[in-house]
N, CA, C and O atoms as CSV, one atom per row, in Angstrom:
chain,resi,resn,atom,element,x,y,z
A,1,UNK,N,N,-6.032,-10.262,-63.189
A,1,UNK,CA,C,-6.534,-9.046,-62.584
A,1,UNK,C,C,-7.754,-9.346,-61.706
A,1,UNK,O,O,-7.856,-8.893,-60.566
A,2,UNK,N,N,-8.850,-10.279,-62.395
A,2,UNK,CA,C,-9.811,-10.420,-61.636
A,2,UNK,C,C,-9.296,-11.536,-60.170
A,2,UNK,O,O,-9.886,-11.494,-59.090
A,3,UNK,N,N,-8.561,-12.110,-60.349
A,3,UNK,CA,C,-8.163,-12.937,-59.482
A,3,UNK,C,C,-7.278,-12.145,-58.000
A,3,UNK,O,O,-7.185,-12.669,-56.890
A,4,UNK,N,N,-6.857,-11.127,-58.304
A,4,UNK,CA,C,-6.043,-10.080,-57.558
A,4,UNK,C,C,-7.586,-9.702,-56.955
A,4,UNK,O,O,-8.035,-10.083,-55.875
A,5,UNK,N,N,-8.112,-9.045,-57.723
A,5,UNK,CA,C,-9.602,-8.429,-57.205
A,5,UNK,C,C,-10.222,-8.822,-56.378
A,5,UNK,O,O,-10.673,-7.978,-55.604
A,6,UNK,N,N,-10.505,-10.072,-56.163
A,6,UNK,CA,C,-10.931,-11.314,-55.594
A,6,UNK,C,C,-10.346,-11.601,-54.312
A,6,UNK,O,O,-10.958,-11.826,-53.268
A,7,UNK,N,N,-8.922,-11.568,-54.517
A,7,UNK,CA,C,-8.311,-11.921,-53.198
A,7,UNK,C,C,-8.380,-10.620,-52.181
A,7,UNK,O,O,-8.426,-10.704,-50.954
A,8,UNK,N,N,-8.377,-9.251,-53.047
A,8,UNK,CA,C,-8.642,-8.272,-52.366
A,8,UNK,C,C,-9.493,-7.764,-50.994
A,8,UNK,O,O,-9.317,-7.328,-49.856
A,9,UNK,N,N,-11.013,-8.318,-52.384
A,9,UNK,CA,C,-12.050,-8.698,-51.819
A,9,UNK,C,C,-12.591,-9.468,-50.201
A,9,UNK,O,O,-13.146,-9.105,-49.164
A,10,UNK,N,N,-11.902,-10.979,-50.920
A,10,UNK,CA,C,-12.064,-11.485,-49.886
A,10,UNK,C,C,-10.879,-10.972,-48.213
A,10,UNK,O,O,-11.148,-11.286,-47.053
A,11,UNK,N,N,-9.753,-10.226,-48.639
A,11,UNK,CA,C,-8.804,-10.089,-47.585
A,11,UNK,C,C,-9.745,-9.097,-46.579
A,11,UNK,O,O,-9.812,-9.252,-45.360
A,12,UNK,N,N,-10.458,-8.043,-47.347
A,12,UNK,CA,C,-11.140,-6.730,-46.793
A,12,UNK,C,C,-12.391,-7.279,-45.825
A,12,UNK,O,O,-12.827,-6.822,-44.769
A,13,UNK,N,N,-12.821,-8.531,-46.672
A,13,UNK,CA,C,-13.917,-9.129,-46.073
A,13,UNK,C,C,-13.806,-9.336,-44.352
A,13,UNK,O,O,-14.279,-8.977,-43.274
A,14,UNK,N,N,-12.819,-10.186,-44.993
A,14,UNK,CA,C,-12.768,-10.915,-43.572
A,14,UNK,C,C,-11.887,-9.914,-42.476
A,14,UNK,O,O,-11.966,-10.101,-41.261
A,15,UNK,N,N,-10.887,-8.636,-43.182
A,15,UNK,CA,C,-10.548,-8.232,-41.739
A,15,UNK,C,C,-11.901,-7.720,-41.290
A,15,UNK,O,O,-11.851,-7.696,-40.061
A,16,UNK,N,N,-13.451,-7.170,-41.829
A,16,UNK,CA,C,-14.175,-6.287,-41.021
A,16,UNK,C,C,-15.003,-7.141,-40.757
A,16,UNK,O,O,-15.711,-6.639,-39.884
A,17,UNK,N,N,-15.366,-8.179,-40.989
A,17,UNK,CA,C,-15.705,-9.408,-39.813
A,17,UNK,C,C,-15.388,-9.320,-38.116
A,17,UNK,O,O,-14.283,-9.314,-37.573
A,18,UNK,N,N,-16.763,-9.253,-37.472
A,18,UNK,CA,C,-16.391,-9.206,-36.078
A,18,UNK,C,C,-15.464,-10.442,-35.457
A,18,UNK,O,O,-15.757,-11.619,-35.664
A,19,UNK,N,N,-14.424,-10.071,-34.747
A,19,UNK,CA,C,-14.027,-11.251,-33.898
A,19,UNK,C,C,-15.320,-11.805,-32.862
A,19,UNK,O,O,-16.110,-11.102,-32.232
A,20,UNK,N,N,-15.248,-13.161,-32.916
A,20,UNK,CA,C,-16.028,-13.673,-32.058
A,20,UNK,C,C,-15.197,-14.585,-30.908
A,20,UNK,O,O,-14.373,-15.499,-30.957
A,21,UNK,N,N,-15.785,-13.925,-29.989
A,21,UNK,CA,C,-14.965,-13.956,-28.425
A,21,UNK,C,C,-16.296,-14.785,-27.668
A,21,UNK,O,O,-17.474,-14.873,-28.012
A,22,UNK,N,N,-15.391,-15.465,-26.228
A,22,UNK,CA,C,-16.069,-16.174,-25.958
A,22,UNK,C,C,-15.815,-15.880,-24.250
A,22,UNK,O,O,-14.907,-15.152,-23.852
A,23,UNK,N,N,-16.626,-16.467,-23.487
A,23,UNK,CA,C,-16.893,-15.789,-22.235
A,23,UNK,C,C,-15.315,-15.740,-21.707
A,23,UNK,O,O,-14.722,-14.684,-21.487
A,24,UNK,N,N,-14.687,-17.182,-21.528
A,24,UNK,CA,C,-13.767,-17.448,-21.125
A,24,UNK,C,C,-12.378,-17.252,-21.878
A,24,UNK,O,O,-11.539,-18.148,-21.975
A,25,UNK,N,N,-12.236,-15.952,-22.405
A,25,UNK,CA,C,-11.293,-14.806,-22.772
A,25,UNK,C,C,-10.281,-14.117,-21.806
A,25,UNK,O,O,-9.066,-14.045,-21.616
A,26,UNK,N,N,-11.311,-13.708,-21.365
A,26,UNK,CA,C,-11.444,-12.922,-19.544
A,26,UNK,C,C,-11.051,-13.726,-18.867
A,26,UNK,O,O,-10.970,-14.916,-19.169
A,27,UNK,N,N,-10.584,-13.002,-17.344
A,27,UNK,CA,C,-10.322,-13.344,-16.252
A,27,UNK,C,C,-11.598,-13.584,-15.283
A,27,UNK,O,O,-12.463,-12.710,-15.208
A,28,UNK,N,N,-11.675,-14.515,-14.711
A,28,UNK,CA,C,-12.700,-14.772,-13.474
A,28,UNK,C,C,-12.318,-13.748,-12.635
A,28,UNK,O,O,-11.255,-13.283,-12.224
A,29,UNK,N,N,-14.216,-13.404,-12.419
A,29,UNK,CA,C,-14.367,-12.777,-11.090
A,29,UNK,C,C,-13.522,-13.149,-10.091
A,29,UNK,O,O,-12.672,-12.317,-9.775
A,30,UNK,N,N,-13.546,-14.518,-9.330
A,30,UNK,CA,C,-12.792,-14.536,-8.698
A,30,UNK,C,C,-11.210,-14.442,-8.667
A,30,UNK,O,O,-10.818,-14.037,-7.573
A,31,UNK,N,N,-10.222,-14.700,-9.548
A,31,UNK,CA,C,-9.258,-14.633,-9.606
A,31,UNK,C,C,-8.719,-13.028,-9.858
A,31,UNK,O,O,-7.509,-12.827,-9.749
A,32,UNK,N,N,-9.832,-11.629,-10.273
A,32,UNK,CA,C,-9.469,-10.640,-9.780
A,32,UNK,C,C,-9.695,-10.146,-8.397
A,32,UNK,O,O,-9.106,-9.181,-7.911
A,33,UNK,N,N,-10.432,-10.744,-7.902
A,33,UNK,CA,C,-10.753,-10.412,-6.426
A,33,UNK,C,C,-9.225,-10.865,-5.866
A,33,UNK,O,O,-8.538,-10.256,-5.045
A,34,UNK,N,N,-8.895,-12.191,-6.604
A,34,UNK,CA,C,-7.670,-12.527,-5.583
A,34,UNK,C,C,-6.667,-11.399,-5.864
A,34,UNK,O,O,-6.108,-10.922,-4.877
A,35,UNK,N,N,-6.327,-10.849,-7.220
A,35,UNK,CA,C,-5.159,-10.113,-7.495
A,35,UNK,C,C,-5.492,-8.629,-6.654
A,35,UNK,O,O,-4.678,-7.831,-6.188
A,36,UNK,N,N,-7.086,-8.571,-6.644
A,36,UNK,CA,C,-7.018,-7.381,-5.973
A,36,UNK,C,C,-6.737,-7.332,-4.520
A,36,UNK,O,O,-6.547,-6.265,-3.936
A,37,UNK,N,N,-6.707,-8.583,-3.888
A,37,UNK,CA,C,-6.105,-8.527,-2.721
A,37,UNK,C,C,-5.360,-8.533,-2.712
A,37,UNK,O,O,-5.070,-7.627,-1.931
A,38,UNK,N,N,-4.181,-9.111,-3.183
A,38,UNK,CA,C,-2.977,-9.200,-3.113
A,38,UNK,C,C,-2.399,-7.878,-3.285
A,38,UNK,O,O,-1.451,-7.455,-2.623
A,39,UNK,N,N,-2.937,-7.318,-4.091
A,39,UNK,CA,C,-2.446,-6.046,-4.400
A,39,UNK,C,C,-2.802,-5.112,-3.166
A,39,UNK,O,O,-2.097,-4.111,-3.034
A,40,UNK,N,N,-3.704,-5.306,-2.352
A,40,UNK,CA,C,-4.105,-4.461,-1.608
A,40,UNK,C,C,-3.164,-4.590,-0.396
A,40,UNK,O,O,-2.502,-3.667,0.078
A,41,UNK,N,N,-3.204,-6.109,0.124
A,41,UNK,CA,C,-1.883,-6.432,0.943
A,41,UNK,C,C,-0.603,-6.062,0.475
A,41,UNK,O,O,0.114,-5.680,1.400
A,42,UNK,N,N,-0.034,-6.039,-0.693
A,42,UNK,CA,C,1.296,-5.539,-1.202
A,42,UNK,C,C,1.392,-4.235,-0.601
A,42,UNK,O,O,2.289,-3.956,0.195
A,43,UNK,N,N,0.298,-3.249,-1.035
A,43,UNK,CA,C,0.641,-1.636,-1.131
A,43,UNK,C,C,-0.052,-1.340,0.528
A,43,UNK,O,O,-0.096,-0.176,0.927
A,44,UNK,N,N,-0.574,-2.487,1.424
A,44,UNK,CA,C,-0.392,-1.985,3.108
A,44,UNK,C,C,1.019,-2.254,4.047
A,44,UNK,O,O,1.464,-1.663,5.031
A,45,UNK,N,N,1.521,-3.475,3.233
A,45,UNK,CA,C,2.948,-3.870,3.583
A,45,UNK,C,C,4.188,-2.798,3.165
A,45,UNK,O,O,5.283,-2.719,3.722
A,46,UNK,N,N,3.742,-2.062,2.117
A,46,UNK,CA,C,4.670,-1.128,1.508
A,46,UNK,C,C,4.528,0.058,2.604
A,46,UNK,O,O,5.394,0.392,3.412
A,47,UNK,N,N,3.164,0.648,2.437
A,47,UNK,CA,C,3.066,1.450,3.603
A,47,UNK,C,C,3.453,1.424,4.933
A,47,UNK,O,O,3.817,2.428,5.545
A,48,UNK,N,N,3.381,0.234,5.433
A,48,UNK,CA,C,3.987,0.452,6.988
A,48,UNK,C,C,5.423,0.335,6.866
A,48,UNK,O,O,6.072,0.555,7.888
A,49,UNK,N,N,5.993,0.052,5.886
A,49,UNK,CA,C,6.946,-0.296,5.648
A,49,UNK,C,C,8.050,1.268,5.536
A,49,UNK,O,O,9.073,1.427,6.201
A,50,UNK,N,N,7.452,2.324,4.462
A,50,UNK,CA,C,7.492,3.536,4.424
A,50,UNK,C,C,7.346,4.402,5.743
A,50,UNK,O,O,7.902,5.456,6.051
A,51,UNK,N,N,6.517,3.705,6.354
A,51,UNK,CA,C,6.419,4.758,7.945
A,51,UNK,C,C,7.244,4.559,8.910
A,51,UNK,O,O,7.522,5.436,9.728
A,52,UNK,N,N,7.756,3.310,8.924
A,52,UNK,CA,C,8.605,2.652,9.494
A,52,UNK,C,C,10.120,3.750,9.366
A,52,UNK,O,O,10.629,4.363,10.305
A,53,UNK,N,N,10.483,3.743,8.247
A,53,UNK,CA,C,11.423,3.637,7.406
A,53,UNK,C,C,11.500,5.100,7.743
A,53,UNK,O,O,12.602,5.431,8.181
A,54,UNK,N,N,10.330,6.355,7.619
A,54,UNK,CA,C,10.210,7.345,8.297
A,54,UNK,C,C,10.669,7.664,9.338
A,54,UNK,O,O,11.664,8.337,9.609
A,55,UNK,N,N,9.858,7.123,10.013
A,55,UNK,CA,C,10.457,7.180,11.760
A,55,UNK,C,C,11.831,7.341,12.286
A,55,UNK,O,O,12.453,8.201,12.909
A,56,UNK,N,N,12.043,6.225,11.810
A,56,UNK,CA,C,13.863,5.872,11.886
A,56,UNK,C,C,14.588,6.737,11.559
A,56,UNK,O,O,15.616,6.994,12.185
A,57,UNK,N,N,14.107,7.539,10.229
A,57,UNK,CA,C,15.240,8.494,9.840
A,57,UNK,C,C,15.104,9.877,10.079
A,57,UNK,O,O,15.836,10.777,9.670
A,58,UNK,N,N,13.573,9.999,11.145
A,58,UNK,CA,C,13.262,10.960,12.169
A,58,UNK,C,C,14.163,10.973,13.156
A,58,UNK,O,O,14.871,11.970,13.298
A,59,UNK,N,N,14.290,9.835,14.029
A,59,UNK,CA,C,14.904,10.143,14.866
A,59,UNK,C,C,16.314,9.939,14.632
A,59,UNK,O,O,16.983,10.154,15.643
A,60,UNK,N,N,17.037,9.557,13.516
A,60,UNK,CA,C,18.544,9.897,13.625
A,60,UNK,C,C,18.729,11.339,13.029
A,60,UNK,O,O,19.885,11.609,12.705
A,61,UNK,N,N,18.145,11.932,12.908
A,61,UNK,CA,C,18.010,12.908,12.474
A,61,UNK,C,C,18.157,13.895,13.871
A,61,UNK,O,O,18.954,14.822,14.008
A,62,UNK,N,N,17.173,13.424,14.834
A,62,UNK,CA,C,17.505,14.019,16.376
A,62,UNK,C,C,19.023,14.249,16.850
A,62,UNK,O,O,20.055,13.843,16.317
A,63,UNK,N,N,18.855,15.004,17.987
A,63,UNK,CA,C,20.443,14.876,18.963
A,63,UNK,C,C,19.725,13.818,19.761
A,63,UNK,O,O,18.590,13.348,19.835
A,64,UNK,N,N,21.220,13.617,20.478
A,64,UNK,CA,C,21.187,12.535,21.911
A,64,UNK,C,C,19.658,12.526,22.547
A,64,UNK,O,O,18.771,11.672,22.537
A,65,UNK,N,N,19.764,14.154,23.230
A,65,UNK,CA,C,18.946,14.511,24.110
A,65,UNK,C,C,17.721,14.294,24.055
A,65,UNK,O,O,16.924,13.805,24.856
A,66,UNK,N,N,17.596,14.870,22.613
A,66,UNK,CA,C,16.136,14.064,21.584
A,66,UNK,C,C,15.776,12.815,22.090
A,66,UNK,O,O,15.056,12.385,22.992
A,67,UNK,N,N,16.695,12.259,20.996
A,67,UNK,CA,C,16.179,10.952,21.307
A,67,UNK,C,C,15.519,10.479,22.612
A,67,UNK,O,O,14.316,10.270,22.764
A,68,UNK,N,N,16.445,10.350,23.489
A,68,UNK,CA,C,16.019,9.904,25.100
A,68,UNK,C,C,14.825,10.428,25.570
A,68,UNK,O,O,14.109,9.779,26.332
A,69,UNK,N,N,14.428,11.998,25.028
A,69,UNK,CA,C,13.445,12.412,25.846
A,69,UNK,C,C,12.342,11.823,24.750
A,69,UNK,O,O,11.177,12.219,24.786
A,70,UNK,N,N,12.730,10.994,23.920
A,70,UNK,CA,C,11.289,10.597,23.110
A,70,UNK,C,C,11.066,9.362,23.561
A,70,UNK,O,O,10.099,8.843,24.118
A,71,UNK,N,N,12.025,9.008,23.260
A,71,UNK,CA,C,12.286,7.047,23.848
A,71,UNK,C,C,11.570,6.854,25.160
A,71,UNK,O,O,10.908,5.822,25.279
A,72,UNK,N,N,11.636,8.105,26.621
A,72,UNK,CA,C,11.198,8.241,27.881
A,72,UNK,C,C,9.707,8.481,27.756
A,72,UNK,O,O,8.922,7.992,28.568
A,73,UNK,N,N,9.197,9.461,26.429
A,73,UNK,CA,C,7.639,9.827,26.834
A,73,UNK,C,C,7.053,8.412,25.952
A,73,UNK,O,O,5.896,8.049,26.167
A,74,UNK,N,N,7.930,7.640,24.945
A,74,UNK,CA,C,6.865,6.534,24.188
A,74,UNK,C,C,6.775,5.493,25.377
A,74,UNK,O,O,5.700,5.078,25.809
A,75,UNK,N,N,8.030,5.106,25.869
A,75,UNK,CA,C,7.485,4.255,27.271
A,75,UNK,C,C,6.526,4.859,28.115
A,75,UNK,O,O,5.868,3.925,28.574
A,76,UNK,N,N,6.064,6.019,28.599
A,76,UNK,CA,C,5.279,5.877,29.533
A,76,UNK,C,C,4.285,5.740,28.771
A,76,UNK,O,O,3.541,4.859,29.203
A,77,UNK,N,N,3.873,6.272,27.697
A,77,UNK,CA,C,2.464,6.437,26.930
A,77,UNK,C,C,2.118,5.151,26.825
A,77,UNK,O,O,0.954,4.791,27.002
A,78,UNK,N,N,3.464,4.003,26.411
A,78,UNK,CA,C,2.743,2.729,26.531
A,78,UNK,C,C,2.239,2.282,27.957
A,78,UNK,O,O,1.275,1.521,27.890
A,79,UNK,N,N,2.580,2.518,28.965
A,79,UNK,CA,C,2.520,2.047,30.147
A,79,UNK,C,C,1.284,2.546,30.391
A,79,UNK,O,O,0.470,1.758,30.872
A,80,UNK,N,N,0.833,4.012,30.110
A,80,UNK,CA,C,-0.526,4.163,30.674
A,80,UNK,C,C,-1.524,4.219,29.767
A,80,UNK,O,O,-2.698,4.367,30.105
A,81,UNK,N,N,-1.126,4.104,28.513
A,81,UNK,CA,C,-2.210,4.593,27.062
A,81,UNK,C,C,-2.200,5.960,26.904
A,81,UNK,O,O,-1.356,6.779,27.270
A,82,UNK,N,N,-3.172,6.101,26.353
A,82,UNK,CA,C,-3.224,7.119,25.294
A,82,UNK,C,C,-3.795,8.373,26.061
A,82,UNK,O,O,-3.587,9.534,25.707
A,83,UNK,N,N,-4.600,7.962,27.242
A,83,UNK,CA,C,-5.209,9.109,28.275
A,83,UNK,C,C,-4.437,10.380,28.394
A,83,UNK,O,O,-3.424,10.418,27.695
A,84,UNK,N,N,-4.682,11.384,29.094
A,84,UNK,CA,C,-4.119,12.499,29.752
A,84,UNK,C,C,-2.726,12.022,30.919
A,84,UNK,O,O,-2.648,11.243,31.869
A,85,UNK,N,N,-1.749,12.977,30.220
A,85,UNK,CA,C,-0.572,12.308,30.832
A,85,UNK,C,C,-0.730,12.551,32.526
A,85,UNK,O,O,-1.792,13.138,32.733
A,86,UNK,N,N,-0.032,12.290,33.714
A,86,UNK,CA,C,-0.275,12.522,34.553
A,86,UNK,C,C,1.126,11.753,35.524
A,86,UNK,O,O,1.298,10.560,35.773
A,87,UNK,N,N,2.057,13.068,35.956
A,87,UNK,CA,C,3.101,12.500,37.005
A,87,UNK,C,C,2.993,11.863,37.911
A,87,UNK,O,O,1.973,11.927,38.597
A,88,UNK,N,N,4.080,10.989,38.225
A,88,UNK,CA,C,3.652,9.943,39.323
A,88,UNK,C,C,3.872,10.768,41.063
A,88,UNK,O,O,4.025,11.943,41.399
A,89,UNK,N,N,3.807,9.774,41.656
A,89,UNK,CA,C,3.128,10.385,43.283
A,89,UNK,C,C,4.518,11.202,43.541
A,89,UNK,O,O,4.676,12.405,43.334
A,90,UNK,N,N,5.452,10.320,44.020
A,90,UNK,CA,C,7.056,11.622,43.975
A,90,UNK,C,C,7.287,12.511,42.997
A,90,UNK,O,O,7.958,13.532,43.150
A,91,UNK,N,N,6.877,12.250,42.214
A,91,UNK,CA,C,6.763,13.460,41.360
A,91,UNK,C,C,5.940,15.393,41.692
A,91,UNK,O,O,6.069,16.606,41.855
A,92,UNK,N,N,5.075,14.116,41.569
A,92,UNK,CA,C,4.331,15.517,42.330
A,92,UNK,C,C,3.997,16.043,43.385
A,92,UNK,O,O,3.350,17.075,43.564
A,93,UNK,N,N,4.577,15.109,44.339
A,93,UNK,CA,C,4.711,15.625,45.472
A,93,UNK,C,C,5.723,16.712,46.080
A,93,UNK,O,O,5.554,17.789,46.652
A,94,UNK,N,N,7.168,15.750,45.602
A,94,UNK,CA,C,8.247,16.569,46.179
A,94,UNK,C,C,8.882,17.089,44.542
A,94,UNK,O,O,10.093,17.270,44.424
A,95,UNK,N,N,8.041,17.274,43.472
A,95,UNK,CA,C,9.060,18.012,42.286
A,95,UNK,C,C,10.204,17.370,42.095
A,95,UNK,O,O,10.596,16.493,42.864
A,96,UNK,N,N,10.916,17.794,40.930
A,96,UNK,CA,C,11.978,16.779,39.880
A,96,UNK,C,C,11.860,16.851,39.101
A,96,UNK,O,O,12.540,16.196,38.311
């Protein structure tokens, strides 16, 4: 009985004994910096990836006519930027 007691004892002991931990448990600073980049590059690659993926199923979503008249204003916008749109010289000269 006393020997049961004993082992009791000592079992109770030692589970409420602190664990003793040591610095290098943990992850390095640096090696979360790396995961946090990575992670940060993952979920910007996902995103353009999603907008992308958007777009596309914007415009099949369009008619013909759509389309073309979008396809016509993203070329010029590239051609002149982002400024105030502005027709070219036959254009505004003789209308069309």
């Amino acid at each position: 009985m006393r020997r049961r007691l004993a082992y009791l004892l000592l079992l109770i002991g030692l589970s409420a004994a602190p664990v003793v931990s040591s610095a290098q448990d943990g992850i390095s600073r640096k090696k979360q910096e790396r995961i946090q980049a990575k992670k940060a590059k993952d979920e910007k690659k996902a995103k353009a990836r999603q907008e992308r993926d958007d777009r596309k199923r914007h415009l099949d979503i369009q008619d013909k006519a759509t389309r073309k008249r979008i396809k016509r204003h993203t070329k010029r916008a590239d051609r002149r930027g982002s400024g105030p749109h502005r027709d070219g010289f036959f254009r505004r000269t003789f209308g069309g």
